[in-house]
Residue, then its C-alpha position, 0 to 999 in steps of 0.5 A: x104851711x099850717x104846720x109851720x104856722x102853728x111852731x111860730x104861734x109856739x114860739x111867739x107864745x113861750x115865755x121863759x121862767x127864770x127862777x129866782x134865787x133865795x138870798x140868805x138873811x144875814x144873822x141878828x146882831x145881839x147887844x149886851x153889857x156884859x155876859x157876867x152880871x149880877x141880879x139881872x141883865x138885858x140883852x137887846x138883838x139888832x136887825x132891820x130889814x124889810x119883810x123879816x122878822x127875828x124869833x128867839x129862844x131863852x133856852x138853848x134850842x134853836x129858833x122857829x118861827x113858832x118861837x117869840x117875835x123880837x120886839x124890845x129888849x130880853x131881860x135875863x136874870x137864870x143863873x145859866x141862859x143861852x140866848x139864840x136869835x134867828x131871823x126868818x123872812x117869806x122871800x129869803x132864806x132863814x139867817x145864821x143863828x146868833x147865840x150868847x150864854x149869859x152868866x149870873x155872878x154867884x156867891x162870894x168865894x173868900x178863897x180858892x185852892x186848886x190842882x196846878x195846871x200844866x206848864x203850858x197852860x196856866x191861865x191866870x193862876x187863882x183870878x181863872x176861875x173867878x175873874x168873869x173874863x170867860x174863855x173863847x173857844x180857842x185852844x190858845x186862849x190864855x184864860x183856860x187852865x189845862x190839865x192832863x193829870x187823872x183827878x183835878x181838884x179844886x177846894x171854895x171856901x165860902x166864908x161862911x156855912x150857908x145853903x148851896x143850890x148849884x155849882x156851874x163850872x165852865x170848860x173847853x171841849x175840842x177833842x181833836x186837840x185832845x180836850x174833852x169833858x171831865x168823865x165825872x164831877x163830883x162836889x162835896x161839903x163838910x158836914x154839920x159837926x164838920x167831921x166828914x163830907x156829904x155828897x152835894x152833886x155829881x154828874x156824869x159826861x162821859x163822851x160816848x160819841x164824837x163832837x166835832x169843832x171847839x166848843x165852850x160848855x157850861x155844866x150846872x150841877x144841881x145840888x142835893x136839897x137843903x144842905x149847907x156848908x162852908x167848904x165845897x170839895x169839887x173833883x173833876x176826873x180826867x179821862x185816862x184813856x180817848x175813846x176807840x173812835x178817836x184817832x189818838x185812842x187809849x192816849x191820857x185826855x186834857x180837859x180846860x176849866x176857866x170859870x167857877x160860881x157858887x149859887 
């Protein structure tokens, strides 16, 4: 009897615990003009729930809670900025993360002369790489010029001989369809007596390991200090050969370039 008196008083005393299931913040909603702008822009991010709070960086890293707290409207005014919110909140599980890259106009180009793409992907002609539109991470975008030739070369006449800092080229990497970055970008001006080149920048991408999905990439390439010119020579050199991971190894590359600026 008191054995059984003693399961009962267990019994009567158990209460179950339920756990309780962590909902996920969805990702903040971000408000701009245009990704394109001229002296500065302002980007404001939407969000609203009770409990949460949406931190954010300015430099393509992703969002902590150690990161800036949202509470009014990012002005923007870098050459290059890959904004990226997230939201975080105690009883739910942090948000995706919302990301935008915004774009500052650079010189004015007076005139382009570049490499023809292939038939099959010809963009808008010249308007590609100056026309603000920007490709999407798609193969079939039709703002994307395609290449499979080794060298792609594009030439910018300035108008005028003036000083350049950078040179930011805009492409498309998705290299299970056989697009990749350029292995080498090389960029180079007339010299004072406009007899020959000086070098203003070059930067290496070789692909050394595999990157899954389709991806837009923005490359600035920082030019040597105090040079200036008029005309820019920019080469872009396709890889000839996918890498030994790739399922197409030893097979010619494609790369895609859509926007060019001049700062």
């Amino acid at each position: 009897m008191r054995n059984y008196l003693m399961i009962l008083l267990l019994v009567c005393s158990f209460r179950p615990v339920y756990s309780q299931e962590l909902f996920q913040l969805a990702p903040p909603l971000l408000k701009y003009p245009s990704v394109f702008f001229e002296n500065k822009t302002v980007a404001e991010i939407k969000f609203a729930q009770e409990g949460s709070s949406v931190h954010y960086t300015l430099n393509g890293q992703e969002p902590t809670q150690n990161d800036p707290v949202y509470n009014g409207p990012v002005t923007i005014t870098q050459n290059l900025t890959i904004l990226k919110a997230k939201a975080f909140g105690a009883a739910f599980l942090p948000s995706e993360t919302a990301v935008a890259t915004f774009i500052k106009n650079g010189k004015r180009i007076k005139s382009l002369k570049y490499t023809l793409p292939h038939a099959s992907y010809p963009g808008n002609g010249e308007q590609t790489l100056i026309d603000n539109l920007g490709g999407v991470a798609k193969t079939n975008s039709k703002n994307w010029m395609g290449y499979q030739c080794d060298t792609v070369s594009i030439t910018v006449d300035l108008g005028k001989r003036q000083k350049v800092n950078s040179v930011l080229l805009h492409f498309l990497q998705s290299e299970s369809a056989w697009i990749f970055l350029p292995e080498i970008i090389r960029i180079e001006g007339d010299n004072r007596k406009g007899t020959g080149l000086q070098l203003i920048g070059t930067a290496q991408l070789k692909a050394d390991k595999e990157t899954t999905g389709t991806h837009c990439r923005y490359r600035q390439i920082k030019a040597i200090p105090k040079i200036k010119t008029r005309q820019l020579y920019i080469t872009l050199l396709v890889p000839k050969e996918m890498p030994a991971w790739h399922a197409a190894k030893g097979q010619h590359a494609w790369i895609f370039i859509d926007e060019l600026k001049i700062y």
